[in-house]
C-alpha positions, 0 to 999 in steps of 0.5 A, a space after each residue: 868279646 873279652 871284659 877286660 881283666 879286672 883285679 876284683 873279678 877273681 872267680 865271683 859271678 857277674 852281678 857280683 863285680 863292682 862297677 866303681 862310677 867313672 869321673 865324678 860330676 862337678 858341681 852345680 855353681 851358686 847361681 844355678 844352685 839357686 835357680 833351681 830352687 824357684 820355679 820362676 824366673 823373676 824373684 818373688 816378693 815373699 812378704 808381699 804375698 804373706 801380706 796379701 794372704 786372706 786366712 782369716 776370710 771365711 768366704 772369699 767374697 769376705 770383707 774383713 774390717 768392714 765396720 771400720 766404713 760405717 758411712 759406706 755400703 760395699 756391693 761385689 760385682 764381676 767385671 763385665 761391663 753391664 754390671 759396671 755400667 748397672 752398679 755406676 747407675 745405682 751410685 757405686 764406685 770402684 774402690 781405689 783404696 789399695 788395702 781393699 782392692 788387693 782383697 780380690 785382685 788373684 781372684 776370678 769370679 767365671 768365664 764368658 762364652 769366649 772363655 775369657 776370665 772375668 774377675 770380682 770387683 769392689 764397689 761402694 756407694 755412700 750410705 745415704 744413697 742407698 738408703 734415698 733409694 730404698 725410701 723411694 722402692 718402699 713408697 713403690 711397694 706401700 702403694 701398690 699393697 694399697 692398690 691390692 688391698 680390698 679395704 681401699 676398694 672404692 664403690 666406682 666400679 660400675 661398667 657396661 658388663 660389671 655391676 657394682 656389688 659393694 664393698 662386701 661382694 666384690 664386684 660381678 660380670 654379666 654373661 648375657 645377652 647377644 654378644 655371648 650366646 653361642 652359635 652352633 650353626 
């Protein structure tokens, strides 16, 4: 096979000779141009994802002005719904004010077995209530530390095995008699 003769190829090797491009593409319309710009096929709200940045939280479950709810107890839970239902048991609501749900909306705290994502969510509770609640938890624990305590020891532990010893000793078993000798035959 024979290259058509070329004006340029005079005597020069073949790596040599200029290859000029065939018929120069068209260009791209203005639509496509801008296709090709955005991977998505709907347009993207660029201020509303500017406004929902969290770069001043230094941890994701952060919630920022939080001091603006003084009467409120904020508590941070996942989507499943025994923790729903526990944080409804306790008095928490799901927050609706839409400055604070957007805080967590792209956010996924894990998945289950299934591999279903599930997601934090944002509860808050009145102050007073939590504070009804550790009142009656305290009053729980004050009485049983009082229970524990040996101060608080009564002289009526006198029974069928122990014998009272007071308040000093303690109080103290009795191992015998027929019920505990040991048989060996």
């Amino acid at each position: 096979m024979t290259e058509p003769a070329n004006p340029f190829a005079s005597g020069l090797a073949p790596n040599l000779i200029p290859n000029p491009p065939g018929e120069i593409p068209a260009a791209p319309g203005a639509g496509d141009a801008m296709a090709r710009l955005s991977p998505f096929n709907e347009p993207q709200d660029v201020d509303a994802i500017i406004a929902n940045l969290t770069l001043d939280r230094p941890l994701k479950l952060f919630i920022p002005n939080r001091d603006k709810y003084p009467d409120w107890e904020f508590r941070i839970i996942n989507s499943i719904p025994q923790e729903i239902a526990d944080a409804h048991n306790r008095g928490y609501k799901e927050i609706s004010h839409p400055d604070l749900t957007g805080l967590f909306t792209d956010l996924v705290a894990g998945t289950d077995k299934t591999g279903k994502a599930y997601r934090p969510i944002l509860m808050a509770r009145p102050r007073a209530v939590g504070e009804h609640i550790r009142r009656v938890h305290r009053k729980q624990l004050a009485s049983l530390y009082a229970g524990m305590d040996p101060a608080n020891k009564t002289d009526g532990i006198d029974g069928k095995y122990t014998e009272n010893a007071g308040p000093a000793g303690g109080s103290k078993g009795r191992f015998t008699g027929d019920g505990w000798r040991i048989r060996t035959g």
